[in-house]
C-alpha positions as CSV (number, residue, x, y, z in Angstrom):
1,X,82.4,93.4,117.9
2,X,83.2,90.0,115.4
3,X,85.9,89.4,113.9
4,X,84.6,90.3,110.5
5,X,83.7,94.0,111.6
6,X,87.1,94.0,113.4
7,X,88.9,93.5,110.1
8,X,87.0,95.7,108.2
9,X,87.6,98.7,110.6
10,X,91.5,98.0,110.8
11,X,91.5,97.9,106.9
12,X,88.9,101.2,106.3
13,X,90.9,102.7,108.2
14,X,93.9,101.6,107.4
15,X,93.2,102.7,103.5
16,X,92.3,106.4,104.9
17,X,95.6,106.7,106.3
18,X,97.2,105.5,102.3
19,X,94.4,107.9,101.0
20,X,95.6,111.1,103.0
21,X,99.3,110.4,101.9
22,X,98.3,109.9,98.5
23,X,96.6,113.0,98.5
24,X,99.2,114.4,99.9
25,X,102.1,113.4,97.2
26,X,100.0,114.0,94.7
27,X,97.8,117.3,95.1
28,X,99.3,119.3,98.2
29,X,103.1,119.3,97.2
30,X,102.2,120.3,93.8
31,X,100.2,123.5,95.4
32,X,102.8,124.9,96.9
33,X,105.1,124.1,93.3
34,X,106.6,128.1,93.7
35,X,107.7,127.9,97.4
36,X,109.3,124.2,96.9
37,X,111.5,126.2,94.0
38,X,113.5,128.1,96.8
39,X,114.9,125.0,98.3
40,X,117.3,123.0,96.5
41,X,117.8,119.2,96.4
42,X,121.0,118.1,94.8
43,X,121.3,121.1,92.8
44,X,117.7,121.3,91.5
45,X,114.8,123.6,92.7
46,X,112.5,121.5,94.8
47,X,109.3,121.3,92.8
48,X,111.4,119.5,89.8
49,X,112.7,117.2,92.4
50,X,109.6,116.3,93.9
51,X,107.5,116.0,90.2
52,X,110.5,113.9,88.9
53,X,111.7,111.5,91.9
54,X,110.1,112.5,95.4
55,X,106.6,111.4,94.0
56,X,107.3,108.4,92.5
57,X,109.3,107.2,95.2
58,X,106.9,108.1,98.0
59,X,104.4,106.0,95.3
60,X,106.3,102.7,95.4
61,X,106.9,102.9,99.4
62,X,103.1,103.6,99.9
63,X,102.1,100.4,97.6
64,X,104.9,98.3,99.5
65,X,104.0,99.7,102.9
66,X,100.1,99.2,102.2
67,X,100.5,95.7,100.9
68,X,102.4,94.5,103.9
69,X,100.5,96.8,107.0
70,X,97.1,95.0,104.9
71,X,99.0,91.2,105.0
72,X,99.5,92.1,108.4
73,X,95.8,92.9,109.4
74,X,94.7,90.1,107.9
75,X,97.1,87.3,109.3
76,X,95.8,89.2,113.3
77,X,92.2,89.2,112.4
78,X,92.3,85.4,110.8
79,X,91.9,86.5,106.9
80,X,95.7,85.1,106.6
81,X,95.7,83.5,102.6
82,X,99.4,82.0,103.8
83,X,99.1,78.2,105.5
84,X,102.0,77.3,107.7
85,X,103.7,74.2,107.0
């Protein structure tokens, strides 16, 4: 396998994986809206928590997380855009 079909592997796959947690966060919790309102997170019913914070965090961790795990790929598979001094 060359390098070039090496990287594009590790990053397909690597944007399934930030796909299926997107997916998550934003359809699945959502679904089960009436069961997340019987647990409570710092005195609200779960669904509010999650629609309000819980999303939006697990958003901004997923950007962060893909954009470094993607840096990463490409720095092992020689794609790197950083030169070292």
């Amino acid at each position: 396998m060359s390098n070039k079909e090496r990287h594009w592997l590790r990053t397909r796959n690597h944007m399934l994986v930030t796909l299926a947690i997107w997916f998550f966060f934003s359809i699945v919790i959502y679904l089960f809206g009436a069961d997340l309102n019987n647990i409570k997170i710092l005195g609200y019913p779960g669904a509010y928590y999650m629609c309000a914070q819980g999303s939006l965090l697990a958003f901004v961790i997923l950007i962060f997380w893909f954009a470094n795990r993607q840096e990463k790929i490409d720095d092992e598979c020689g794609y790197g855009g950083r030169e070292e001094d």
